[in-house]
C-alpha positions as CSV (number, residue, x, y, z in Angstrom):
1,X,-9.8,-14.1,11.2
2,X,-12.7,-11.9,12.0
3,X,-11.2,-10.4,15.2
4,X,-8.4,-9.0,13.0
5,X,-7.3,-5.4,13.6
6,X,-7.0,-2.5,10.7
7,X,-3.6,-3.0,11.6
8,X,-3.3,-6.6,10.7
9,X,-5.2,-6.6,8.0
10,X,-2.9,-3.6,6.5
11,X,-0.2,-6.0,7.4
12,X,1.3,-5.3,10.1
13,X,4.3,-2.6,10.7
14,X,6.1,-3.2,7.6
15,X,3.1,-2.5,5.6
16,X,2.2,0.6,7.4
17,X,5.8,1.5,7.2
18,X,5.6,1.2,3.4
19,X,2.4,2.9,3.0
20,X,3.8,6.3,5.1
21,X,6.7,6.4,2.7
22,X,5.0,6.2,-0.1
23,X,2.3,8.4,1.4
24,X,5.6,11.3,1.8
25,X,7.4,10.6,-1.2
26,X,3.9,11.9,-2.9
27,X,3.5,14.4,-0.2
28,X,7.0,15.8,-1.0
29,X,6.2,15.9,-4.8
30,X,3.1,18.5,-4.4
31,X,4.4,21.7,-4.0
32,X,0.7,23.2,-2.8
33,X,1.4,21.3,0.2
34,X,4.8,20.5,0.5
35,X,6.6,23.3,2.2
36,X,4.8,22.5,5.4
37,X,8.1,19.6,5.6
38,X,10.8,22.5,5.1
39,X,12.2,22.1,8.5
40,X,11.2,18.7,9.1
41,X,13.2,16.1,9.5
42,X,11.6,13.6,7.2
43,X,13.1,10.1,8.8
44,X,11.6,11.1,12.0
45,X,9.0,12.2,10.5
46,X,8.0,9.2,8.8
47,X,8.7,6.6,12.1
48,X,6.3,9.6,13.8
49,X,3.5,9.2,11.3
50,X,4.2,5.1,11.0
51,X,3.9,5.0,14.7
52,X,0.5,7.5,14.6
53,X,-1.0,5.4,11.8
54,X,0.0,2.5,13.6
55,X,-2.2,3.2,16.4
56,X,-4.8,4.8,14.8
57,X,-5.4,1.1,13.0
58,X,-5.5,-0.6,16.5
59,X,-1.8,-2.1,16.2
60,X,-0.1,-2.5,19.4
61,X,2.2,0.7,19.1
62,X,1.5,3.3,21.3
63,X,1.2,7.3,19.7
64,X,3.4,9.3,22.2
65,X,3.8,12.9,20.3
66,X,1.2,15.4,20.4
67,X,-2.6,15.5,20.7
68,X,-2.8,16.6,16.8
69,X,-4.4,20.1,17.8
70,X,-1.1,20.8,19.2
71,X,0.9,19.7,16.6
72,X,-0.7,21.4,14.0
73,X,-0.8,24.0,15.9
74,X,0.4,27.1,13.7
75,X,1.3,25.3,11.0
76,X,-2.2,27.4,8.9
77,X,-3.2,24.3,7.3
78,X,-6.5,24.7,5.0
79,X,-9.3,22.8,4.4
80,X,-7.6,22.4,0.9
81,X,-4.6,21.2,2.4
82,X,-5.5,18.4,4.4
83,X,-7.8,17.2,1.1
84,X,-4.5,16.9,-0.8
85,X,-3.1,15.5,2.0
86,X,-5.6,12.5,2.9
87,X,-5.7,12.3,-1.3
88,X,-2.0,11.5,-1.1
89,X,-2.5,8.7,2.0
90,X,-5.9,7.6,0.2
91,X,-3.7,7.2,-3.3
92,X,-1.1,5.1,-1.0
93,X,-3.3,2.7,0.3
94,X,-4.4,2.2,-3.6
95,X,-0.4,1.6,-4.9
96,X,-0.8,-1.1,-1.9
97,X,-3.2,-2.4,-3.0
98,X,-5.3,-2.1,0.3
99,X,-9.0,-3.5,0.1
100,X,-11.8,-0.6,-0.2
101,X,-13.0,-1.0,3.0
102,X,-9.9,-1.1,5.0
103,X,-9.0,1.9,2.8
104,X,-12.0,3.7,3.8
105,X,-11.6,2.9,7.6
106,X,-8.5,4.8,7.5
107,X,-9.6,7.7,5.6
108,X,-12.7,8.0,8.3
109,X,-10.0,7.8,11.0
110,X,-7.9,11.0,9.4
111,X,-11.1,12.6,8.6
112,X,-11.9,12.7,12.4
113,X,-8.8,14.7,13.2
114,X,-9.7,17.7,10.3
115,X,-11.1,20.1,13.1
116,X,-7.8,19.4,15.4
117,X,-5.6,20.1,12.3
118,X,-6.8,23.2,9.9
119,X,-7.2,26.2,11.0
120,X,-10.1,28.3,10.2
C-alpha cells in the first residue's frame, strides 16, 4: 500500500485520537509547559489538536481553527517550550509504537509551524 497517507499508516482517526491524548496527558504532567492549558478546555482541546494532526498527516479531516500564527498568538511560547512540547508528541508516537520514519514525518510537519508559534 505504497500510496498510503501518514494518516493511514498512523492508523487512521482512532490512532491519532490515541496519540493526542497521550500526547496531553504528558503535556499536562510538565509543569514548564503546562499552564499554557489553564483556561483551556482540554476535551475540545484534544478533538482540536486530533482534527489538526489529522490533517497535517493527509487524512481526510479538514483543520477549520486558526492559521497557528493566530492561535499562538500571545500565548509567549519559547523556543524551549515548543521543544518540550514536540518531545512530549515525539515521546507519544514512541508509546504507540509508530515506525521511525512515520515518526519523523510528523515531527518535520510540527517543526514547520515553530516560527508561526513562539514568539521571539
Amino acid at each position: 500500500m505504497s500510496d498510503a497517507t501518514l494518516y493511514d499508516r498512523l492508523g487512521g482517526e482512532p490512532a491519532v485520537g490515541a496519540v493526542v491524548n497521550e500526547f496531553y496527558d504528558r503535556v499536562l504532567d510538565d509543569e514548564s509547559v503546562a499552564h499554557h492549558f489553564d483556561d483551556v478546555d482540554m476535551s475540545d482541546q484534544r478533538s482540536h489538536q486530533t482534527k489538526f494532526l489529522s490533517a497535517v498527516t493527509g487524512g481526510p479531516i479538514q483543520y477549520e481553527g486558526d492559521d497557528m500564527e493566530t492561535a499562538h498568538e500571545g500565548l509567549e511560547i519559547t523556543d524551549a517550550e515548543f521543544d518540550a512540547i514536540a518531545a512530549h508528541l515525539d515521546d507519544a508516537l514512541r508509546e504507540f509504537d509508530v515506525a521511525d520514519p512515520d515518526r519523523e514525518a510528523v515531527m518535520e510537519a510540527i517543526e514547520g509551524f515553530r516560527e508561526d508559534i513562539v514568539e521571539a
